[in-house]
C-alpha positions as CSV (number, residue, x, y, z in Angstrom):
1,X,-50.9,115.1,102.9
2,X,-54.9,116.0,102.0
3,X,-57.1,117.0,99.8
4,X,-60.3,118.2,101.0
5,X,-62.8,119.6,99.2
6,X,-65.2,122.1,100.7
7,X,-69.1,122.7,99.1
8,X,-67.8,122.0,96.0
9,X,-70.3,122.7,92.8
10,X,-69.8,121.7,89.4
11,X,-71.8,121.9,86.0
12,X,-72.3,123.5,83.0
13,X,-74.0,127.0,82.6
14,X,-76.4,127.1,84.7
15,X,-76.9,123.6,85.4
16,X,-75.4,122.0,88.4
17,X,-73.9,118.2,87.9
18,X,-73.7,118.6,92.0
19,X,-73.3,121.3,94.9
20,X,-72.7,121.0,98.2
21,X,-70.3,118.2,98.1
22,X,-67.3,117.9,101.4
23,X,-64.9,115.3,101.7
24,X,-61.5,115.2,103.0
25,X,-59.0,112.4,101.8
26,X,-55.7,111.9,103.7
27,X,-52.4,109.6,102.5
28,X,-53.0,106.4,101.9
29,X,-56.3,106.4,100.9
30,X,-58.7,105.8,98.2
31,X,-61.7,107.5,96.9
32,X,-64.2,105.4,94.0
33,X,-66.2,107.8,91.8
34,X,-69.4,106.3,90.8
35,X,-72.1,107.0,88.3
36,X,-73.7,106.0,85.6
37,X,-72.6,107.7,81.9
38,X,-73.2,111.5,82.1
39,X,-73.5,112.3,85.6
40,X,-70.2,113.9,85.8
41,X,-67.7,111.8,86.8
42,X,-65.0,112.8,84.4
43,X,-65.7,116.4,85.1
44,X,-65.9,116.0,88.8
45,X,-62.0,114.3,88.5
46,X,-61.1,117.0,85.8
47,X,-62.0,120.0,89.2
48,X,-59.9,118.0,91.1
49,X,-56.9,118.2,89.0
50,X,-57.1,121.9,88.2
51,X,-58.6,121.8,85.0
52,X,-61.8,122.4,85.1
53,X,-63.3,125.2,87.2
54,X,-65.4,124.6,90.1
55,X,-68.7,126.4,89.6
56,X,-68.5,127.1,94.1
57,X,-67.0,126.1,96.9
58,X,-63.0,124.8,97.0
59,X,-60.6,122.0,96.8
60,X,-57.5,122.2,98.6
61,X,-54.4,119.9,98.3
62,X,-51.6,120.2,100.7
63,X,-49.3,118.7,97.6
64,X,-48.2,120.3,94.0
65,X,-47.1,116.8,92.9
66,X,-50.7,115.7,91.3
67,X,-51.3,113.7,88.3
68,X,-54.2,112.9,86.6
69,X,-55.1,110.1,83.7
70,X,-57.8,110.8,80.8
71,X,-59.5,107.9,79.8
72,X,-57.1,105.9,78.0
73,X,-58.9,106.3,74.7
74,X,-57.8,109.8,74.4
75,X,-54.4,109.3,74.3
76,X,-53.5,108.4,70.8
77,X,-52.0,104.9,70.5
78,X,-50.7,104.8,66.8
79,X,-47.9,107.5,67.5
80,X,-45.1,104.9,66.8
81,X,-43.3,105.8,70.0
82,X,-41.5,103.2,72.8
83,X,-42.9,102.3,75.7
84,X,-39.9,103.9,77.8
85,X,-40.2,107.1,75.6
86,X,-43.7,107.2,76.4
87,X,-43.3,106.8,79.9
88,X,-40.0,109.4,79.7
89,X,-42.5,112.1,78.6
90,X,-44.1,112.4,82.3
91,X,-41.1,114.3,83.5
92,X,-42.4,117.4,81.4
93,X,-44.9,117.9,84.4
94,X,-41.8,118.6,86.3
95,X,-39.8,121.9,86.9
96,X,-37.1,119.8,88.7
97,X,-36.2,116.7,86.3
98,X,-34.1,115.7,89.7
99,X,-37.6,115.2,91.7
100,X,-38.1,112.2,88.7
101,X,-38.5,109.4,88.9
102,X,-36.5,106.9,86.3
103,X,-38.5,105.9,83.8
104,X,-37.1,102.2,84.0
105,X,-37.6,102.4,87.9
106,X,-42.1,103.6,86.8
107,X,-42.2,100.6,84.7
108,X,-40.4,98.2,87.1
109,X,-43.5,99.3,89.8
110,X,-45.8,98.5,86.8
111,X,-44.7,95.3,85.9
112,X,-44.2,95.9,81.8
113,X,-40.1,96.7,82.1
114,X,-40.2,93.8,79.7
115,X,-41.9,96.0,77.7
116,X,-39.8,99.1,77.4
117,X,-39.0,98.5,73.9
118,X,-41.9,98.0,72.4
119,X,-43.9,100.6,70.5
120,X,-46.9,101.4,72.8
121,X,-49.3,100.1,69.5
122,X,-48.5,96.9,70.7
123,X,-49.4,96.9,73.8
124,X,-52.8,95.6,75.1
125,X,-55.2,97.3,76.6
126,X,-54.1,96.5,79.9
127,X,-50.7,97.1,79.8
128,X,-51.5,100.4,77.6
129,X,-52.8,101.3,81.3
130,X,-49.9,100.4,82.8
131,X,-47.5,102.2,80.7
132,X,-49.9,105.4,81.3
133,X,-49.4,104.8,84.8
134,X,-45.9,104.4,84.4
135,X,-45.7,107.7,82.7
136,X,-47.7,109.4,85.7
137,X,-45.2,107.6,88.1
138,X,-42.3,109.2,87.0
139,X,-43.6,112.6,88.2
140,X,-43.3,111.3,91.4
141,X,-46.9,112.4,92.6
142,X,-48.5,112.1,96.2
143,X,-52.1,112.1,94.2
144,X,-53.3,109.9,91.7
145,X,-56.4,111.0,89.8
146,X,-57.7,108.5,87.1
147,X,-60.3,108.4,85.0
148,X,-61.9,105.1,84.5
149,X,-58.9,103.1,83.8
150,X,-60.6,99.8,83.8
151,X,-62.9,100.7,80.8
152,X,-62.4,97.9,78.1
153,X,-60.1,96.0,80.6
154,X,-60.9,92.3,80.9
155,X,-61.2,91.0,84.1
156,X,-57.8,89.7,85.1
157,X,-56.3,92.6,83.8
158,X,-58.2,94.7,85.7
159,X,-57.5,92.6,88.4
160,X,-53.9,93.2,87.9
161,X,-54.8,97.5,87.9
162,X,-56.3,97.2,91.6
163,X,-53.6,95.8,92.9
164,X,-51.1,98.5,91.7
165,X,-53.5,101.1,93.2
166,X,-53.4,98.7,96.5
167,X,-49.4,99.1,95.9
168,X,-49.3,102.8,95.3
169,X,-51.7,103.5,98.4
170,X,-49.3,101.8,100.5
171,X,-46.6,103.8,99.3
172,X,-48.9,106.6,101.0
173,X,-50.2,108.1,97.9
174,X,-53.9,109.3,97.3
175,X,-55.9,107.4,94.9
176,X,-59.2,108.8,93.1
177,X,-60.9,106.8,90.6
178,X,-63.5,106.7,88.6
179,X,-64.8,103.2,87.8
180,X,-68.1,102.4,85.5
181,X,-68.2,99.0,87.2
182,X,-69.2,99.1,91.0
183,X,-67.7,95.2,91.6
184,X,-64.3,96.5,90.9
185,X,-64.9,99.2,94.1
186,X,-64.2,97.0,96.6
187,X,-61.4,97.6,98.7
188,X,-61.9,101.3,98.4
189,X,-61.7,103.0,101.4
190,X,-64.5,106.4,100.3
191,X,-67.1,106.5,98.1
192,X,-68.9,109.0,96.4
193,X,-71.9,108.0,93.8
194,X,-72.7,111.0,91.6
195,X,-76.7,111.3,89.9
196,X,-76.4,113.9,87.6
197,X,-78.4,116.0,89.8
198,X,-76.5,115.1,93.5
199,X,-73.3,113.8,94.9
200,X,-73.0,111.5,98.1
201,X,-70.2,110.7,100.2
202,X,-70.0,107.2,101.7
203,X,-67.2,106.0,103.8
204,X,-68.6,102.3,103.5
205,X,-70.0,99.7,100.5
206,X,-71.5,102.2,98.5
207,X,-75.3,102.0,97.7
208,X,-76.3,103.3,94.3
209,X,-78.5,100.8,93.3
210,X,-80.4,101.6,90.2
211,X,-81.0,100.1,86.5
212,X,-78.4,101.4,83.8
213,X,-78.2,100.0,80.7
214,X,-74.7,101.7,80.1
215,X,-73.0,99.7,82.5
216,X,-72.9,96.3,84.9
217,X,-75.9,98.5,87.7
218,X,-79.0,96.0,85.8
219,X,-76.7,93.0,86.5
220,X,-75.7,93.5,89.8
221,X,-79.8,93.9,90.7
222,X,-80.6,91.2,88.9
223,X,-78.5,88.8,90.4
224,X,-79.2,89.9,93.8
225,X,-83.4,89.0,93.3
């Protein structure tokens, strides 16, 4: 299984976010998308998915079973709906409801079947991301696309997110993330830091080094002098 994206280009109108961008991902690996607020990480993830157009070049995945989380704050939380429900609602993605996977089976891999019952307004903000995950799970996808699902996370729970990517990637799934934090890249085996103006691919510690008041960049620097 791959995907491999070829010159890709993406922006609005007439501006370019990026061009010129190749990378090739095979299964079992992971890919951190990195960038500061506005430089088009959320677009950039929304191309690979198939739902936003790529303004040149191509992506090509070798897999129809792809799945891809918004940031969790789009997803409406006060619908007074289960957990398992929640998750249950995945298998819409499918033409085949026999390729599913069981709901109960998504949220055992999670670690919330505890949970099931529960309305997902009760959840916290980490296990809100779990039962998302959950939901994704049960489509039984070979590619993982999420958009920074650590946002608002505190640390142990995001703690607890990373190693269910580890766990997934060693199931031989593809993992793309975006991630507004670059400490919580590690263990990532690709890289690609996005400007707003450029997009580089690293296949080692990434080095974007710059300040950002919108996210942990300042800190980082700062602690390094």
């Amino acid at each position: 299984m791959e995907l491999v994206i070829e010159n890709l280009a993406i922006g609005f109108g007439e501006t370019n976010l990026f061009a010129g961008l190749d990378a090739n991902l095979k299964s079992g690996e992971s890919l951190a998308v990195l960038g500061c607020n506005g430089t088009g990480k959320s677009t950039f993830l929304r191309a690979l998915a198939g739902l936003n157009t790529a303004k040149q070049g191509r992506i090509l995945v070798s897999s129809n079973r792809l799945c891809f989380l918004p940031q969790t704050f789009e997803i409406n939380k006060e619908i007074p709906i289960s957990v398992i429900d929640f998750v249950e609602l995945g298998t819409l993605a499918l033409e085949n409801t026999k390729e599913a996977v069981q709901a109960t089976t998504a949220l055992a891999l999670v670690g919330i079947a505890p949970l099931a019952k529960k309305l997902i307004g009760q959840l916290s903000a980490g296990q809100f991301v779990k039962a998302c995950l959950a939901r994704n799970l049960v489509s039984n996808p070979d590619i993982l696309i999420l958009d920074e699902p650590f946002a608002s996370l505190d640390a142990t729970s995001a703690q607890e997110i990373l190693q269910l990517l580890e766990n997934l990637k060693a199931l031989g799934k593809i993992i793309v993330v975006s991630i507004h934090d670059e400490r919580l890249s590690i263990g990532f085996d690709h890289f690609v830091t996005l400007s707003g103006s450029q997009a580089k691919w690293e296949y080692k510690k990434p080095t974007h080094k710059h300040e950002c008041e919108l996210h942990d960049c300042k800190a980082e620097i700062e602690q390094a002098a």
